[in-house]
Each structure stands twice: as structure tokens, then as C-alpha cells.
Gaussian input, Z-matrix of N, CA and C with variables (Angstrom, degrees):
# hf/3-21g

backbone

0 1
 N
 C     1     B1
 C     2     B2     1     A1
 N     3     B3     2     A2     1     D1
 C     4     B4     3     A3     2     D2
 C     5     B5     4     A4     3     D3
 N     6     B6     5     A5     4     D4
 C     7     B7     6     A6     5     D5
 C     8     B8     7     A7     6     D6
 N     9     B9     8     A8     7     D7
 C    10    B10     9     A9     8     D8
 C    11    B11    10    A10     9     D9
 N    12    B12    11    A11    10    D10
 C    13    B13    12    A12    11    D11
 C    14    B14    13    A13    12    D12
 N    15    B15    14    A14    13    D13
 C    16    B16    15    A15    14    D14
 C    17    B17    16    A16    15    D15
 N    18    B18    17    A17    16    D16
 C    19    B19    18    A18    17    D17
 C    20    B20    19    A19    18    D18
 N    21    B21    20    A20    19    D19
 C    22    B22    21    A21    20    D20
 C    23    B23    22    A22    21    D21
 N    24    B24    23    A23    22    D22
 C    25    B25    24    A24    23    D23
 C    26    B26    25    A25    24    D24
 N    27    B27    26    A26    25    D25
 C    28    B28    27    A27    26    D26
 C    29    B29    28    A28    27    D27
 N    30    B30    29    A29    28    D28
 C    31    B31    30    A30    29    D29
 C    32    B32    31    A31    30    D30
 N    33    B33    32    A32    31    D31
 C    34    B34    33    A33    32    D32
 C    35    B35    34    A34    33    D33
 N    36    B36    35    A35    34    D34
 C    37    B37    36    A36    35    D35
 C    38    B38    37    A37    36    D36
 N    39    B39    38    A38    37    D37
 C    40    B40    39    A39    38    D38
 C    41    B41    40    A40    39    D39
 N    42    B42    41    A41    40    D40
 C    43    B43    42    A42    41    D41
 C    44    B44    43    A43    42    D42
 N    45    B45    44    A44    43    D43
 C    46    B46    45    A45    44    D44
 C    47    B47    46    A46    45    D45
 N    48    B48    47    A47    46    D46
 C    49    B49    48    A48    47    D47
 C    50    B50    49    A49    48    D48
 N    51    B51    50    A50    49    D49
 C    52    B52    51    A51    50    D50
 C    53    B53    52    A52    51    D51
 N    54    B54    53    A53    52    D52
 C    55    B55    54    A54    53    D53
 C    56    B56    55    A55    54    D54
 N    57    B57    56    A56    55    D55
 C    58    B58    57    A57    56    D56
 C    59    B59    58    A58    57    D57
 N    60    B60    59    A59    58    D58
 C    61    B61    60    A60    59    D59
 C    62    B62    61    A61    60    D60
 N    63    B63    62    A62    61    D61
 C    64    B64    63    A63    62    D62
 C    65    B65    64    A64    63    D63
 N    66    B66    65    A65    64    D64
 C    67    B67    66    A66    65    D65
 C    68    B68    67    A67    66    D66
 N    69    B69    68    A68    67    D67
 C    70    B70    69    A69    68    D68
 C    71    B71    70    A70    69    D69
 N    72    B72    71    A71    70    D70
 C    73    B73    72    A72    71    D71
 C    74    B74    73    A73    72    D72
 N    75    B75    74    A74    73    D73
 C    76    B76    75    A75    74    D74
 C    77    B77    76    A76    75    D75
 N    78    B78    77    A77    76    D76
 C    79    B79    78    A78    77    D77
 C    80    B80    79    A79    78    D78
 N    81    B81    80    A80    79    D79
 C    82    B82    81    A81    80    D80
 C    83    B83    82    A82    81    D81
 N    84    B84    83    A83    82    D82
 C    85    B85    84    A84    83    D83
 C    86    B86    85    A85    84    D84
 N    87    B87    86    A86    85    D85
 C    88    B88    87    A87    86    D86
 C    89    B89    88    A88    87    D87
 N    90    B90    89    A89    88    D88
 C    91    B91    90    A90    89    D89
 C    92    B92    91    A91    90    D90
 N    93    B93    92    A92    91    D91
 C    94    B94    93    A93    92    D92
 C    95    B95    94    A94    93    D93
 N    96    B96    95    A95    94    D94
 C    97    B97    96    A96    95    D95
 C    98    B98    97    A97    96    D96
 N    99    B99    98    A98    97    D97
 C   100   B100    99    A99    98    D98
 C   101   B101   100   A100    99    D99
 N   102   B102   101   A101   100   D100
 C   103   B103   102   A102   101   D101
 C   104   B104   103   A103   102   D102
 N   105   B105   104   A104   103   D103
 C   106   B106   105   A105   104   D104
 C   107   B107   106   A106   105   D105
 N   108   B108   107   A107   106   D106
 C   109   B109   108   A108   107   D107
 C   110   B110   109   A109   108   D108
 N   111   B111   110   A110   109   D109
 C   112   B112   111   A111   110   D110
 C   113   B113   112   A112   111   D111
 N   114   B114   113   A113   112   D112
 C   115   B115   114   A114   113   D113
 C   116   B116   115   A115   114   D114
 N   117   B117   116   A116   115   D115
 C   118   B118   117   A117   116   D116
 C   119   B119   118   A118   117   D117
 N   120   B120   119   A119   118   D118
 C   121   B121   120   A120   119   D119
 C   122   B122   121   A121   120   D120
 N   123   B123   122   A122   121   D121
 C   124   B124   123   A123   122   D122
 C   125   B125   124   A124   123   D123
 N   126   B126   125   A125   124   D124
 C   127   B127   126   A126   125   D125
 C   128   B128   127   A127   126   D126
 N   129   B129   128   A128   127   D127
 C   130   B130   129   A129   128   D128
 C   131   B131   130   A130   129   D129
 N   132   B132   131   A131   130   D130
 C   133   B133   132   A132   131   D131
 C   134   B134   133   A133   132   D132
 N   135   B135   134   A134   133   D133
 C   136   B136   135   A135   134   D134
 C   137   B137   136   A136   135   D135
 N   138   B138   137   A137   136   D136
 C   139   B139   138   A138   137   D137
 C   140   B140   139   A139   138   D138
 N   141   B141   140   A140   139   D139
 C   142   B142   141   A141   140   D140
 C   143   B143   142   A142   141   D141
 N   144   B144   143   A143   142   D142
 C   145   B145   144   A144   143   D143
 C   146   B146   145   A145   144   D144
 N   147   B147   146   A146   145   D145
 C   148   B148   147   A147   146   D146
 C   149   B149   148   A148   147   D147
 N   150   B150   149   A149   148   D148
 C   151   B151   150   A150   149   D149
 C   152   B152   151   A151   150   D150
 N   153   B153   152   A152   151   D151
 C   154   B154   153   A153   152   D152
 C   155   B155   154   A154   153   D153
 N   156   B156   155   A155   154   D154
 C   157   B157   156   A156   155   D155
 C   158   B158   157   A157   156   D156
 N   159   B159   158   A158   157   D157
 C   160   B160   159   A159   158   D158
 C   161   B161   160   A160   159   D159
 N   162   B162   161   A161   160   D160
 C   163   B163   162   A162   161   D161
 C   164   B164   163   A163   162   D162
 N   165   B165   164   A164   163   D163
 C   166   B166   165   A165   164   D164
 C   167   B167   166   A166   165   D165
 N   168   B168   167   A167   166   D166
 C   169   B169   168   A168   167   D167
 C   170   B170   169   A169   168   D168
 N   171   B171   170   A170   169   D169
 C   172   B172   171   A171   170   D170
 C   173   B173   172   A172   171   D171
 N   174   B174   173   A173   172   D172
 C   175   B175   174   A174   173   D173
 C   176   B176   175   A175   174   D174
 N   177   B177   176   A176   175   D175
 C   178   B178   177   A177   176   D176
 C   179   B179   178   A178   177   D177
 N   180   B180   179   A179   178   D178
 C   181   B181   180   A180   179   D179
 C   182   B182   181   A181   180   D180
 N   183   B183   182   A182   181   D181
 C   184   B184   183   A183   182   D182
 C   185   B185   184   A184   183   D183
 N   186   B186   185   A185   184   D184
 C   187   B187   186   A186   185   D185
 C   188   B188   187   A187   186   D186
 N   189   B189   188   A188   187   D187
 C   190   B190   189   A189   188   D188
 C   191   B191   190   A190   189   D189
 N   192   B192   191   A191   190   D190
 C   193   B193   192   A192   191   D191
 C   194   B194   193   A193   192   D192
 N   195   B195   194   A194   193   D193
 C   196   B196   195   A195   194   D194
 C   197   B197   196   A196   195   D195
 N   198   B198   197   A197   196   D196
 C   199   B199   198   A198   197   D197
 C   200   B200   199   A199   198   D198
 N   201   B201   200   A200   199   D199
 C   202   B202   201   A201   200   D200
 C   203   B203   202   A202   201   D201
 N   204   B204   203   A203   202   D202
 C   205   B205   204   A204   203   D203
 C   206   B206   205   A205   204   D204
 N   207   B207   206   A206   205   D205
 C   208   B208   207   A207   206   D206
 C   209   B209   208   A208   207   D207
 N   210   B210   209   A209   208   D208
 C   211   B211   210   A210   209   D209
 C   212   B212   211   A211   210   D210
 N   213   B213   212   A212   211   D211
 C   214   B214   213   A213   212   D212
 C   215   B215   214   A214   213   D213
 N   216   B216   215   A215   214   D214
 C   217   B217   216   A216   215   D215
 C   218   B218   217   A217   216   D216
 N   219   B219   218   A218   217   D217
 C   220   B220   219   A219   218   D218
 C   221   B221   220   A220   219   D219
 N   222   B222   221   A221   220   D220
 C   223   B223   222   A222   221   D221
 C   224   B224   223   A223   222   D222
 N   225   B225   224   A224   223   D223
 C   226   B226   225   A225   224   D224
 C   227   B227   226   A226   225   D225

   B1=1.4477
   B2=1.5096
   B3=1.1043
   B4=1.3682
   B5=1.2794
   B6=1.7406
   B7=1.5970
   B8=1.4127
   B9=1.3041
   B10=1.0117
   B11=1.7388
   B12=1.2676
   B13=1.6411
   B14=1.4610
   B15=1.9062
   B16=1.7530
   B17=1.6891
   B18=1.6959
   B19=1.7424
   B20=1.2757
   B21=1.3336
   B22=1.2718
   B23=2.0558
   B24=0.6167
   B25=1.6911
   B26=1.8538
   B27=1.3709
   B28=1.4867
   B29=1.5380
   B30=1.2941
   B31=1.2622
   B32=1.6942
   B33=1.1526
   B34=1.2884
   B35=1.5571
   B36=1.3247
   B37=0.8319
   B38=1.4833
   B39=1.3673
   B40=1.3575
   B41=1.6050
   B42=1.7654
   B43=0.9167
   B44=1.4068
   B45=1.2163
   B46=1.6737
   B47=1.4019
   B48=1.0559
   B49=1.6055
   B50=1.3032
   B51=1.0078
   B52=1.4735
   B53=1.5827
   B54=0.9210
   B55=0.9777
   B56=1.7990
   B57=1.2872
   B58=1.1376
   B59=2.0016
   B60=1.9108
   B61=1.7435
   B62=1.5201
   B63=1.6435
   B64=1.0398
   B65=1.4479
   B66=1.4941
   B67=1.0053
   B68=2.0206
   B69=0.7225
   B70=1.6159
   B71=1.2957
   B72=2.1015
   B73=1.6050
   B74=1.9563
   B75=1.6255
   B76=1.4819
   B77=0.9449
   B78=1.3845
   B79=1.6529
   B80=1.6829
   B81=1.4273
   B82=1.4790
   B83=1.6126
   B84=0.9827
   B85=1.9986
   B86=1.8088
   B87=1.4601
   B88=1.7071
   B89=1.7833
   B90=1.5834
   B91=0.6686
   B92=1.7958
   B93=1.2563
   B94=1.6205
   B95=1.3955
   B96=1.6014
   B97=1.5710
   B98=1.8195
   B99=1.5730
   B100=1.1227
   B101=1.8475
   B102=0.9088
   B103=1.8553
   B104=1.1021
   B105=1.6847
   B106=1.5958
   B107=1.4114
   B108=1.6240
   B109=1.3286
   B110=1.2634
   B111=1.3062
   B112=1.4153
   B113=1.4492
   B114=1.2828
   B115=1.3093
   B116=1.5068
   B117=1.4648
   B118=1.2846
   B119=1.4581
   B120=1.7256
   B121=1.3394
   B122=1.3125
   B123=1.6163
   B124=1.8587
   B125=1.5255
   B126=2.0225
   B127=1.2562
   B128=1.5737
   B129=1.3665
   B130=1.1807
   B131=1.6360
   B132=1.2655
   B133=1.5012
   B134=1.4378
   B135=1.6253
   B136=1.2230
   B137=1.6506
   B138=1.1888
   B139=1.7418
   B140=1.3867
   B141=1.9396
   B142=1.4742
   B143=1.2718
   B144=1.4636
   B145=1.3865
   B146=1.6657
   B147=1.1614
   B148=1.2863
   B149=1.3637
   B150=1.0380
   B151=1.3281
   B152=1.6995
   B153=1.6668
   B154=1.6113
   B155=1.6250
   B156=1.6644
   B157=1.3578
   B158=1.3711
   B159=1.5651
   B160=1.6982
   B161=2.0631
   B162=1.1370
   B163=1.6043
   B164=1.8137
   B165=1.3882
   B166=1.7834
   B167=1.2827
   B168=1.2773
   B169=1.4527
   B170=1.9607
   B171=1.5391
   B172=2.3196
   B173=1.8297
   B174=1.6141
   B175=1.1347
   B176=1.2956
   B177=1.5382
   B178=1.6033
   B179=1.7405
   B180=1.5043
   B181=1.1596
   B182=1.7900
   B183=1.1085
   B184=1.4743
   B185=1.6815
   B186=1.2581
   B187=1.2815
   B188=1.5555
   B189=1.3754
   B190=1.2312
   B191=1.5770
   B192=1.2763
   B193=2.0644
   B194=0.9695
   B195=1.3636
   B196=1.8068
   B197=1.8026
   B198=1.6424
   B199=1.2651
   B200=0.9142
   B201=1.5274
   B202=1.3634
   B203=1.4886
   B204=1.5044
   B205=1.6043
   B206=1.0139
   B207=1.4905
   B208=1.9148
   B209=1.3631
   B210=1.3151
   B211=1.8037
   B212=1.3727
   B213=1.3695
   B214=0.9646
   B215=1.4294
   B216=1.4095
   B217=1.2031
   B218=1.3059
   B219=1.3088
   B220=1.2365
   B221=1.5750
   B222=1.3918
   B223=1.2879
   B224=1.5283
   B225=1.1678
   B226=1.8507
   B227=0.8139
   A1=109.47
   A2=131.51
   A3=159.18
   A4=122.13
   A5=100.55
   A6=109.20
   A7=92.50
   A8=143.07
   A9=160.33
   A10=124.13
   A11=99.93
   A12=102.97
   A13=106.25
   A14=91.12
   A15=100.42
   A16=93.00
   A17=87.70
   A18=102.54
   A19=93.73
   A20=117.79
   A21=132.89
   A22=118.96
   A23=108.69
   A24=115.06
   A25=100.41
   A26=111.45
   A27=101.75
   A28=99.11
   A29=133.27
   A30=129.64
   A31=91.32
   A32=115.84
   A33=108.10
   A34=144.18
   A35=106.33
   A36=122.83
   A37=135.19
   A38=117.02
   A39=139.94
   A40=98.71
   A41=116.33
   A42=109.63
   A43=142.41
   A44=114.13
   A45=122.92
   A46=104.49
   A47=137.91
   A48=117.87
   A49=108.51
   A50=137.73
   A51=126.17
   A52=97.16
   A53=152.10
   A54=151.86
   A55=85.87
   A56=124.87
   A57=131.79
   A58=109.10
   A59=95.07
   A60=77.82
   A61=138.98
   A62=112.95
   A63=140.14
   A64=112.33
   A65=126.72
   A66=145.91
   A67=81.79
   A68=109.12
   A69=108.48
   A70=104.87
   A71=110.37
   A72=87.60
   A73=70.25
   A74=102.21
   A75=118.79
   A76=123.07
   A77=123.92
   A78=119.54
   A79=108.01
   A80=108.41
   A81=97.93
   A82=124.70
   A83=105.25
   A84=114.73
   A85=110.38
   A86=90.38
   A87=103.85
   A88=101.46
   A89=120.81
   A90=89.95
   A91=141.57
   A92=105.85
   A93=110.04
   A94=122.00
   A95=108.56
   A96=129.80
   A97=84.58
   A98=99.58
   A99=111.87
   A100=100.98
   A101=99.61
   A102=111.38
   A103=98.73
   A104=129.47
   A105=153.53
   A106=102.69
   A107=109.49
   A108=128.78
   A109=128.00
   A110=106.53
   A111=105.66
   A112=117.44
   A113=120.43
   A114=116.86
   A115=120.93
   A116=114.51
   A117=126.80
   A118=128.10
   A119=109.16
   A120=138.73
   A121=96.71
   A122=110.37
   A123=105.77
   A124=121.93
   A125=106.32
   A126=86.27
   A127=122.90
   A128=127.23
   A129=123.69
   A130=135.58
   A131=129.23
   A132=134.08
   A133=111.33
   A134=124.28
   A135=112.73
   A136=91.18
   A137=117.14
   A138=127.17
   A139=107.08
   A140=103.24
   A141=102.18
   A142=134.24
   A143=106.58
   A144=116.11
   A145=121.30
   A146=111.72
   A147=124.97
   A148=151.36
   A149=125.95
   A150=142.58
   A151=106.35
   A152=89.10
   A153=92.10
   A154=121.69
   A155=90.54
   A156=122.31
   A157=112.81
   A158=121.92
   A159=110.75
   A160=87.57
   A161=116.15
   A162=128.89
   A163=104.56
   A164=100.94
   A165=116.84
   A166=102.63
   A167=124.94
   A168=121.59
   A169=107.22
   A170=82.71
   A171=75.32
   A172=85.11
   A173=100.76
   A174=129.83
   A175=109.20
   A176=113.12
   A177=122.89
   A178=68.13
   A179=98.08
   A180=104.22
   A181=127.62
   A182=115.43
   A183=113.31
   A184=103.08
   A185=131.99
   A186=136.46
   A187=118.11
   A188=98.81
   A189=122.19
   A190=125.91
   A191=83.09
   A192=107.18
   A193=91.68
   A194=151.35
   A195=147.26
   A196=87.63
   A197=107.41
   A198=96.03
   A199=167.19
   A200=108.94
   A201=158.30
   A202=114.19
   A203=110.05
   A204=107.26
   A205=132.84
   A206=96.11
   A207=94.50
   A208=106.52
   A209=123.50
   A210=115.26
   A211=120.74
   A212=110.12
   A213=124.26
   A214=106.49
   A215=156.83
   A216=160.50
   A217=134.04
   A218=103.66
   A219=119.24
   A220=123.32
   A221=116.12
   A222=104.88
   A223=155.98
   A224=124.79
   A225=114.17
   A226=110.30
   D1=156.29
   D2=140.80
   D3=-77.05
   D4=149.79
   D5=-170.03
   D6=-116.90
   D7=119.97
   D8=124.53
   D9=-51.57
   D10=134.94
   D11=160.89
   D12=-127.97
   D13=141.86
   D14=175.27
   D15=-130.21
   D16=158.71
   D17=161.20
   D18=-92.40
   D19=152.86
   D20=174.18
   D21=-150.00
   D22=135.28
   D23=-179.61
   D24=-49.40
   D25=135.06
   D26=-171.90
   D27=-81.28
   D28=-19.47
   D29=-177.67
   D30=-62.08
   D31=-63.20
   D32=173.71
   D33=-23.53
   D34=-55.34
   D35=158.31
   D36=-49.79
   D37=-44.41
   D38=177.54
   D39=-55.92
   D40=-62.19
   D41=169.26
   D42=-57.72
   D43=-28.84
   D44=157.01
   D45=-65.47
   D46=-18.51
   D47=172.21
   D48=-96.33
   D49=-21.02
   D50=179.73
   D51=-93.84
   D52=15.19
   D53=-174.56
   D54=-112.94
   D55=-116.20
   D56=147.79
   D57=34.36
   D58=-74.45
   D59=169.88
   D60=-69.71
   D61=-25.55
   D62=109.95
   D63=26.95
   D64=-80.92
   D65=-124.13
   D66=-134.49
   D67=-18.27
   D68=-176.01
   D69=48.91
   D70=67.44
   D71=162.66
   D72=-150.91
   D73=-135.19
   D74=-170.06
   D75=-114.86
   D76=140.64
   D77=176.88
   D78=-44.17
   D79=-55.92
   D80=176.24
   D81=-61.77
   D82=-44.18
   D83=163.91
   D84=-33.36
   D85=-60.74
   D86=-173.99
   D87=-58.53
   D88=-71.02
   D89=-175.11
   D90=-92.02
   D91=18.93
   D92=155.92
   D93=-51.16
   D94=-37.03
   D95=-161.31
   D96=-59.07
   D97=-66.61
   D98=-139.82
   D99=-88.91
   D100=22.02
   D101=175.04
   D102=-106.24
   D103=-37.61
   D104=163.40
   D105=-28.32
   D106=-93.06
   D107=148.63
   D108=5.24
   D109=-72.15
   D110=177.43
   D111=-72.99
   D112=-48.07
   D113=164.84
   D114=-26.09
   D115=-60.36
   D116=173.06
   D117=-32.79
   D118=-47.74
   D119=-165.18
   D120=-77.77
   D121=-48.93
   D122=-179.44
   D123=-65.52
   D124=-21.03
   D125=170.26
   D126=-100.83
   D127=-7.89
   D128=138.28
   D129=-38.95
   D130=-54.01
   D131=136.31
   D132=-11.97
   D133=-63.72
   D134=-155.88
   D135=-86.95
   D136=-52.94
   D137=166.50
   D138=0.05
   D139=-74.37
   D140=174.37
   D141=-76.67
   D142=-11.87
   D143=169.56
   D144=-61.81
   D145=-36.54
   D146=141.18
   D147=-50.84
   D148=-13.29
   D149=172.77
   D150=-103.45
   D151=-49.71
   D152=168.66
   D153=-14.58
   D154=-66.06
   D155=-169.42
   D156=-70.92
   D157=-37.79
   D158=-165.71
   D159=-75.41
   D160=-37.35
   D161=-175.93
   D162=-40.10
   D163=-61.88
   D164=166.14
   D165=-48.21
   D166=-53.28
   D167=-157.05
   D168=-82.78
   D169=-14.77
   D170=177.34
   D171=-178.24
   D172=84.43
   D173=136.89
   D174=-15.04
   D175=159.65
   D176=-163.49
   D177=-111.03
   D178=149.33
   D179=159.02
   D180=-109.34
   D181=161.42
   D182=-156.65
   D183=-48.98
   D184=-37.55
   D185=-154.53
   D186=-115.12
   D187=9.26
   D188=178.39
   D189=-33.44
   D190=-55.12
   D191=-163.06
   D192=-111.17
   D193=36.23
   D194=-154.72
   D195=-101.54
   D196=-54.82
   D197=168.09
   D198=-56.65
   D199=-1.12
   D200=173.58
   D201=-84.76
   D202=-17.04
   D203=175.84
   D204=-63.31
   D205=-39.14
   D206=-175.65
   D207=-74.11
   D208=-1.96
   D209=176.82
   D210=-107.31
   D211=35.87
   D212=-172.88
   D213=-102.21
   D214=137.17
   D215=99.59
   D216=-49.29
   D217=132.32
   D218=-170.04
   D219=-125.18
   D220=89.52
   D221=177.70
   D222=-45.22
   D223=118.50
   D224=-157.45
   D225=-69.10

């Protein structure tokens, strides 16, 4: 690991520690998690941002999945 230093807003802070004890672990614990987290979220974002785009770029077409019908189940 690495030691990093950040400025951070002290309101901020306050709230990452009560959160954190909260949570019965460490300001640094907590926020690794949640640096984790976000990381995650940005690459999901771009993930769909991507598909978004190949989707724009070649549309499903109406009859696409037609072949897919008869394997479909349907519960009574």
C-alpha cells in the first residue's frame, strides 16, 4: 500500500468518520472501499456508454429475436 495525502472539506471528513465508526472499520478502510466503488461505477458508465453507441450505430432490427420465440417459456 501507499500513503497518500488529500485536502478534503472538514465537513467531509466528519462525515467519513462517523460513518466509518459506524461501520466499525477506518477512515482509510472506508475510504478505499468507496474509491473502489466509484471506480467501478465509472466503468460501468462508460460500459453502457458504449453499447449505447454500438446500439445507435446498428439498431436491433424488428425481426431480430423472432427466432428466439419458440424458446421462450411462459409461465401459467
Amino acid at each position: 500500500m501507499k500513503t497518500v495525502q488529500m485536502t478534503l472539506d472538514e465537513d467531509l471528513v466528519e462525515r467519513v468518520d462517523r460513518a466509518a465508526r459506524r461501520l466499525k472499520t477506518t477512515r482509510s478502510a472506508f475510504t478505499r472501499q468507496a474509491l473502489q466503488e466509484a471506480l467501478k461505477n465509472i466503468q460501468t458508465i462508460q460500459r453502457e456508454a458504449r453499447h449505447r453507441r454500438g446500439y445507435a450505430a446498428h439498431p436491433v432490427e424488428d425481426d431480430e429475436f423472432s427466432g428466439w420465440a419458440t424458446e421462450q417459456v411462459w409461465p401459467k
